[in-house]
C-alpha positions, 0 to 999 in steps of 0.5 A, spaced: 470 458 462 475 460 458 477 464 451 484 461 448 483 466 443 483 471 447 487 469 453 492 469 447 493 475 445 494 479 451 502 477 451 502 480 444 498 486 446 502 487 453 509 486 448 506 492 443 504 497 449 510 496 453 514 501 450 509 506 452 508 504 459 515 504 460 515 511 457 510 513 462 513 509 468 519 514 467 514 520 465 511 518 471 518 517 475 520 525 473 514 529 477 513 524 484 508 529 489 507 527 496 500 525 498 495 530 497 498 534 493 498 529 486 496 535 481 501 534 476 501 526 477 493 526 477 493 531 470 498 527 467 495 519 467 488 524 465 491 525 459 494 518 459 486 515 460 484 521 454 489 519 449 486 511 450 480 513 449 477 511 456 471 516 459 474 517 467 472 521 473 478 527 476 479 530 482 476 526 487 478 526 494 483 530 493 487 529 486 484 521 486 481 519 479 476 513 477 476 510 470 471 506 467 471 501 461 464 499 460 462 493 455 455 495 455 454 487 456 451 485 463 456 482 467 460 484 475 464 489 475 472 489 477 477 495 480 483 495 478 487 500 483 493 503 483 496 508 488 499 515 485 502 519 491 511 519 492 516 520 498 520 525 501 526 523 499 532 525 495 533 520 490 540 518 489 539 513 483 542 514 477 538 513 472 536 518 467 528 519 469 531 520 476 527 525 481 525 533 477 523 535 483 527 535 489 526 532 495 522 527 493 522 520 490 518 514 487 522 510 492 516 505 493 514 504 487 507 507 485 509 510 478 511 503 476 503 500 479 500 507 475 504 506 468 501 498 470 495 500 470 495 505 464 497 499 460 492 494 463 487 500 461 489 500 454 488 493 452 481 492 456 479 496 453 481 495 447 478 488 448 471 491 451 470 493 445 469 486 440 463 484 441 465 476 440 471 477 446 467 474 451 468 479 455 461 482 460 460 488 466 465 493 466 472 495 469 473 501 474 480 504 475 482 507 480 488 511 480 488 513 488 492 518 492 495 519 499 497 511 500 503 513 503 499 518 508 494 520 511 490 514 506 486 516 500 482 509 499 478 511 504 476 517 502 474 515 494 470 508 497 466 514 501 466 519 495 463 513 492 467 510 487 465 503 489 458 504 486 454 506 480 455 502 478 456 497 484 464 494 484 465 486 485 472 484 485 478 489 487 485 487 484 492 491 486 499 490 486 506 492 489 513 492 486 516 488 491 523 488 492 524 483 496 521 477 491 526 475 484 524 477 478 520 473 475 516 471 481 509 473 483 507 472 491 499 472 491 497 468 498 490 467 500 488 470 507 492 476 510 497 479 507 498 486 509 499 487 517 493 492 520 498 499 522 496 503 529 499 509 531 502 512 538 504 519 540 505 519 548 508 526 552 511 524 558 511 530 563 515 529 569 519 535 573 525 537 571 532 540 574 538 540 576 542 534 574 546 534 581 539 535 585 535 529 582 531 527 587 528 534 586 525 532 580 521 527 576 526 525 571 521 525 564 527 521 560 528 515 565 520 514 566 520 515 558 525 509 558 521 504 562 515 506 559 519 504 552 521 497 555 515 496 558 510 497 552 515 492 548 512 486 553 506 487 551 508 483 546 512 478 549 507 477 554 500 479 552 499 477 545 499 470 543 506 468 541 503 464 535 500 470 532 504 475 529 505 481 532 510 488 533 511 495 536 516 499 534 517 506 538 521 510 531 521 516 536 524 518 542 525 525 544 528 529 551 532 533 553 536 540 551 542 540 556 547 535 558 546 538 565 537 539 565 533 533 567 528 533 563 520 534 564 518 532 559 520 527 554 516 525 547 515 517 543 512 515 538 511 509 535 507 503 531 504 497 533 501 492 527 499 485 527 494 481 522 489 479 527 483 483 528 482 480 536 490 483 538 488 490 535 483 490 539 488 490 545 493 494 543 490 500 545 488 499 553 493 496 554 498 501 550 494 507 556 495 500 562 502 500 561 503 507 560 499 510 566 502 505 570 509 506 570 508 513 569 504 513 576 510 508 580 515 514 577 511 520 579 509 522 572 503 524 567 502 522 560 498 524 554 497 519 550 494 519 542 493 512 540 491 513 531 488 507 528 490 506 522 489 500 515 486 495 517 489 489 514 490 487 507 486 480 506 485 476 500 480 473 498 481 465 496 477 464 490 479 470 487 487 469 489 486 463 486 485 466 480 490 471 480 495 465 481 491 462 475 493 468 470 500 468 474 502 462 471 499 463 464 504 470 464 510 470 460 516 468 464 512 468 471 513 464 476 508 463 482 512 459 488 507 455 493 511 460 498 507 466 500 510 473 501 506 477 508 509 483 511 508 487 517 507 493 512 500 497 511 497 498 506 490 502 504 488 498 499 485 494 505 479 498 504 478 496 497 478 489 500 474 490 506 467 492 501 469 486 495 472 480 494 478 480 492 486 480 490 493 484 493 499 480 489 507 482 489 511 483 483 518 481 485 522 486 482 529 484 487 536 483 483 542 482 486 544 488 490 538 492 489 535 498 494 529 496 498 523 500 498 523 507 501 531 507 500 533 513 496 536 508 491 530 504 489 529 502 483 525 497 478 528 494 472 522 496 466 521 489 463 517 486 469 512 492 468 509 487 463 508 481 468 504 486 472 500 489 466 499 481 463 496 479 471 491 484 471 489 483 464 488 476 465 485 476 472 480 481 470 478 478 464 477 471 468 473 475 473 469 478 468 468 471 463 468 466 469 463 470 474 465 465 480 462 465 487 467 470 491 466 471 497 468 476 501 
């Protein structure tokens, strides 16, 4: 069932608050912090949530926040989550909301995902209060930190944010670049890859480049081990099944004359399929130690594991592609988005039903993500904030029978 007076009135609401969330997206923008060291981004969307009159928790799992919107009516409970947290990077985009703190940069997007939900915030709860909406149960809102590094949602799920009362559907969003303007990608299944990670120190026996055969040269096993590992997809993982390893890290050497006895990789593996994670790590130490004993070399290896994948639920995507082509100039085509990326809010979804959609904010000749000229144009702000509204208020009217 749905409320056409109500559902009406959300573009008008979204197009009388834009100009608010727009000066918070650019407040925002001004003082990014890295993960866990959100303070002044925390305490500034705590007085975003005061001046809307919406009752919230701070200071959880380090600088996190979780508001909530209850109609005092029975009914499930939606989060809506939006990430806080900034990158060490030098912003080099003109813009006049540029960086006031050197060395970092909102070059991912999440001071528009926070500025997104304040103005989400504002309406729903705007439109709890009338009793003849429609609108039953309550909305969390999760302001999340550490998304980047090392990973906040985990934390908060386990400082208990997804209880008392008991949370029923998750929704989140991403600005992403790569998408037009105009569009919103929300595709049932998994979206986001599960991200892991390795550190491995190669030790040989290091010498006098002249006298090679008295060594074991740290930098050429560590060379092999690198075009070994990269096998393991080419030739373990099921060609059909998505799959990369990335070494991002290669460290040896202090003299064009030293044969190395030690050398340092790092890298990532990622993949959607919960079957192949389970792989990447013996077969990670299989490969490794075998090149490595055929070389004469050790290793010590640190496998991390990180997000899991992001993986939407159909009937609650389906509604959220509903609210999509119900929003004022917002296209949802039948091509889905998916990346290789992480994301954290996997958690969210690992424990309720629920949706991560993208926002197209690309135009021609814009920055990608974590470039120290990203930026978003503030008009497509609206679109996120008139999805989550819609989304939320279907969730909260129509009840459907998601399951996880």
């Amino acid at each position: 069932m749905q409320h056409p007076v109500h559902e009406s009135t959300i573009a008008a609401q979204t197009a009388a608050i834009l100009p608010q969330v727009i000066s918070w997206r650019h407040d925002l923008h001004r003082i990014p912090e890295p993960g866990q060291a959100e303070e002044k981004t925390a305490r500034y969307v705590s007085a975003c949530l005061e001046s809307l009159g919406i009752t919230h928790s701070t200071g959880i799992a380090g600088h996190g926040i979780c508001g909530i919107i209850d109609t005092g009516r029975p009914g499930p409970t939606v989060l809506l989550r939006a990430d806080m947290d900034a990158l060490p990077v030098t912003e080099l985009a003109d813009v006049p909301f540029r960086s006031a703190h050197d060395g970092f940069m909102h070059a991912c997007g999440h001071d528009c995902h926070m500025a997104m939900l304040l103005g989400a915030a504002g309406i729903l709860r705007h439109l709890a209060d009338e009793p003849h909406s429609g609108m039953c149960g309550a909305v969390k809102l999760i302001f999340q930190p550490a998304e980047e590094y090392p990973g906040g949602a985990k934390p908060m799920i386990e400082a208990g944010v997804m209880q008392n009362p008991a949370v029923d559907y998750c929704l989140g969003a991403h600005v992403w670049p790569t998408l037009p303007e105009g569009t919103v990608s929300a595709c049932s299944g998994p979206v986001m890859a599960a991200m892991d990670r390795f550190d491995i120190t190669i030790r040989g026996r290091g010498g006098h480049a002249a006298k090679p055969h008295h060594c074991v040269d740290a930098l050429e096993t560590a060379t092999q081990v690198v075009s070994a590992m990269q096998r393991i997809i080419s030739r373990k993982v099921d060609p059909l099944k998505p799959a990369l390893l990335t070494v991002g890290q290669f460290n040896a050497g202090t003299a064009f004359n030293v044969i190395p006895g030690e050398a340092f990789i790092s890298g990532t593996l990622r993949t959607f399929d919960a079957d192949i994670r389970k792989q990447w790590e013996p077969l990670l130490r299989q490969v490794t130690q075998g090149v490595c004993s055929s070389m004469g070399a050790t290793a010590d290896i640190l496998f991390s594991p990180g997000y899991p994948a992001v993986v939407n639920n159909a009937t609650v995507t389906d509604i959220v592609r509903q609210a999509a082509a119900h929003t004022d100039g917002v296209t949802c085509p039948d091509r889905h988005e998916q990346s290789m990326g992480g994301e954290d809010m996997a958690y969210f979804l690992q424990r309720a039903p629920g949706c991560f959609f993208f926002i197209g904010s690309g135009f021609e000749g814009c920055a990608p993500a974590h470039n120290a000229h990203f930026q978003v144009h503030d008009h497509i702000l609206a679109h996120g904030i008139e999805i989550f509204c819609r989304a939320t208020l279907r969730l909260l009217q129509d009840k459907p029978a998601a399951t996880a």
